[in-house]
C-alpha positions as a Markdown table, in Angstrom:
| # | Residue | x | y | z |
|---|---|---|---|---|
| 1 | Unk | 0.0 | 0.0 | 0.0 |
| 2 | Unk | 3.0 | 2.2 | 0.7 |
| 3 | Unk | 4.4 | 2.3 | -3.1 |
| 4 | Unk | 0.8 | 3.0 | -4.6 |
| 5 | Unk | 0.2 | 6.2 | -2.3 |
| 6 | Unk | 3.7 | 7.3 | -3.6 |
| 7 | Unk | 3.2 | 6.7 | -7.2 |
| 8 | Unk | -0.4 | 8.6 | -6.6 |
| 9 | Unk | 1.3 | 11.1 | -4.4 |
| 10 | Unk | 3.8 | 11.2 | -7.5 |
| 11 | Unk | 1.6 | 11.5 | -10.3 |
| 12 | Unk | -0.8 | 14.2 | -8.1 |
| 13 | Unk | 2.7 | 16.2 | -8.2 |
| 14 | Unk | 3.1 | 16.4 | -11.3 |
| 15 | Unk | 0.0 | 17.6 | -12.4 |
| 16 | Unk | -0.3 | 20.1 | -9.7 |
| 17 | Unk | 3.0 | 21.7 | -10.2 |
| 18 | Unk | 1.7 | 21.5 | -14.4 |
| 19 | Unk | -1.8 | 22.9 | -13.0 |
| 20 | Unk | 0.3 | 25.9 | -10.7 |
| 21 | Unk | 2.2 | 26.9 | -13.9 |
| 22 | Unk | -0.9 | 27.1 | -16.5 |
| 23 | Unk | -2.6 | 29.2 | -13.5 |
| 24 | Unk | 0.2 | 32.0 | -13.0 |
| 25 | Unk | 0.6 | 31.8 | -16.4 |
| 26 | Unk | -2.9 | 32.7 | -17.5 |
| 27 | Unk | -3.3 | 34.8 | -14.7 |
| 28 | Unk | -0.3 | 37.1 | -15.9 |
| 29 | Unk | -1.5 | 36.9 | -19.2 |
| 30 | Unk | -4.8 | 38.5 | -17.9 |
| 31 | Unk | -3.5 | 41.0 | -16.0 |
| 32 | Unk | -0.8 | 41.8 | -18.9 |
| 33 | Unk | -3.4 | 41.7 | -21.2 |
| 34 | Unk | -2.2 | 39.3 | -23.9 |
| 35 | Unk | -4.1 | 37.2 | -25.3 |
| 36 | Unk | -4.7 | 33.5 | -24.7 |
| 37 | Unk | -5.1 | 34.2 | -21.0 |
| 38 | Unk | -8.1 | 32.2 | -20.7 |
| 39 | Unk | -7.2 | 29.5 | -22.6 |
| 40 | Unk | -4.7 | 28.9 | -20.1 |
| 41 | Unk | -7.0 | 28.9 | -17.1 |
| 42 | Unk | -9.0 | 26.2 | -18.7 |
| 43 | Unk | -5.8 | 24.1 | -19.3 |
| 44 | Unk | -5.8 | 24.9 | -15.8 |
| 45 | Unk | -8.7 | 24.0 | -14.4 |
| 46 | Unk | -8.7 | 20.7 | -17.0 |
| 47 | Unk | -5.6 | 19.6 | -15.2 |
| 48 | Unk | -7.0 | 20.2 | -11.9 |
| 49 | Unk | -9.7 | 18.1 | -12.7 |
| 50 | Unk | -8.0 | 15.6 | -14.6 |
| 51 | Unk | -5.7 | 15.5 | -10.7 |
| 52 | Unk | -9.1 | 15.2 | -8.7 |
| 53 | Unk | -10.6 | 12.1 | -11.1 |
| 54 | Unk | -7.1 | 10.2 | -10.7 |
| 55 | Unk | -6.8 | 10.9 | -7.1 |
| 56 | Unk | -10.3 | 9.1 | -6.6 |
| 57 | Unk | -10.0 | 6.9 | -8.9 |
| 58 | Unk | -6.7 | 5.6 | -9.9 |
| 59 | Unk | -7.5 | 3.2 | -12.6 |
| 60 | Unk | -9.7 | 5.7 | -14.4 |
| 61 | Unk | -8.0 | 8.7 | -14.1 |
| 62 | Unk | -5.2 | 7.1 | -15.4 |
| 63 | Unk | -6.4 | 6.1 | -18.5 |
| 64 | Unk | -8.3 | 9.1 | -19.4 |
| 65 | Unk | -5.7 | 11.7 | -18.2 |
| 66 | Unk | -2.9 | 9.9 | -20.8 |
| 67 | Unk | -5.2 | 9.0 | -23.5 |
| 68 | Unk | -6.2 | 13.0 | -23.6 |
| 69 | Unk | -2.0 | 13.7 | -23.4 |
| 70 | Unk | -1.7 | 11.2 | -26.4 |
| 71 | Unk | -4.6 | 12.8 | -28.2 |
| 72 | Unk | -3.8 | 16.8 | -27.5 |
| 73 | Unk | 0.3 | 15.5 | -28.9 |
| 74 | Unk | -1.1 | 14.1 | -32.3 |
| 75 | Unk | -3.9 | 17.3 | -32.7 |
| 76 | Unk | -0.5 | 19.7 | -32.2 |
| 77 | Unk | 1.8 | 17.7 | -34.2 |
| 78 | Unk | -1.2 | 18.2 | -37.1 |
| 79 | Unk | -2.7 | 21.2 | -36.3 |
| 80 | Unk | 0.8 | 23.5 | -36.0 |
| 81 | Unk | 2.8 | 24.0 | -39.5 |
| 82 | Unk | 6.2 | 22.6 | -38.3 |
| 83 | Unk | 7.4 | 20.0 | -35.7 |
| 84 | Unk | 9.5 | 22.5 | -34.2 |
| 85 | Unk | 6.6 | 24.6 | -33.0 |
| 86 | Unk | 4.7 | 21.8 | -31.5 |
| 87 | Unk | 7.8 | 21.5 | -29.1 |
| 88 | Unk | 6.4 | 24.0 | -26.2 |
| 89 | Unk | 2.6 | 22.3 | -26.1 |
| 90 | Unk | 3.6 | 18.8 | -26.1 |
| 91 | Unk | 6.7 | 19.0 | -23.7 |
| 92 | Unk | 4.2 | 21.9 | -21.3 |
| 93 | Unk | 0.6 | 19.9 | -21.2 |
| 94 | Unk | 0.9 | 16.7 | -23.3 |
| 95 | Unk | 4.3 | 15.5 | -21.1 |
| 96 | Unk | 3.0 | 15.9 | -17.9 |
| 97 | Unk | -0.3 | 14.2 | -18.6 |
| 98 | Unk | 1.0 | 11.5 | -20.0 |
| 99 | Unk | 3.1 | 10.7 | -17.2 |
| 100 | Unk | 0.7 | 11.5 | -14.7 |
| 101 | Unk | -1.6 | 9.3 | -16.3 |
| 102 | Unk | 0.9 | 6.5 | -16.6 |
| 103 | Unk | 1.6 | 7.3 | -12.3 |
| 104 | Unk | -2.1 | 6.7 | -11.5 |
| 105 | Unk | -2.8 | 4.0 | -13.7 |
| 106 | Unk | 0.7 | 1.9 | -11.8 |
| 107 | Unk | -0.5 | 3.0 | -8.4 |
| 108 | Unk | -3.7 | 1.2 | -8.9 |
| 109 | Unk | -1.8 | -1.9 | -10.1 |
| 110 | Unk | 0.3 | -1.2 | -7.2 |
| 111 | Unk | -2.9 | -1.4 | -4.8 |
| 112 | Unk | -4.0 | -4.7 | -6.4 |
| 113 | Unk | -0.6 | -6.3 | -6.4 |
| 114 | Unk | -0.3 | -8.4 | -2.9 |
| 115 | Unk | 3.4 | -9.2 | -2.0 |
């Protein structure tokens, strides 16, 4: 039971710390007035809900928290002219949610394993 609550501890980590950047980040945006600050609170508030499912329910989470990382990669390695500019979104959202996801989904095998 010990290693599961670190890999969810782990994986909670890593999308908060993603969810605290996309929220200062929008936030200065806002106040700067650039554009494109909202769409960064709702990356936000998507990771923050994507952390809440996962904590709750490991399994789930998991898998739906990396299949939306593996989706949002292959929509901005088709949607953005060059490989090169896809470089910032997939290594800033798609990264972390994949491995988040990947966290979660071993801490439930973790819990289910019996040593």
């Amino acid at each position: 039971m010990k290693r599961s609550n670190g890999f969810r501890i782990a994986a909670a980590f890593v999308l908060g710390l993603t969810t605290i950047f996309w929220l200062f980040k929008g936030l200065a945006d806002i106040l700067g007035g650039v554009q494109g600050g909202t769409d960064n609170l709702i990356v936000a508030v998507a990771l923050l809900l994507l952390t809440l499912v996962g904590w709750k329910r490991l399994l789930l989470g998991g898998i739906v928290t990396a299949s939306v990382g593996v989706i949002l990669a292959v929509y901005f390695n088709f949607s953005l002219p060059d490989i090169y500019s896809a470089y910032i979104p997939l290594i800033l959202i798609c990264a972390p949610m994949v491995l988040g996801g990947l966290l979660f989904i071993e801490a439930d095998w973790a819990a289910k394993k019996r040593d």
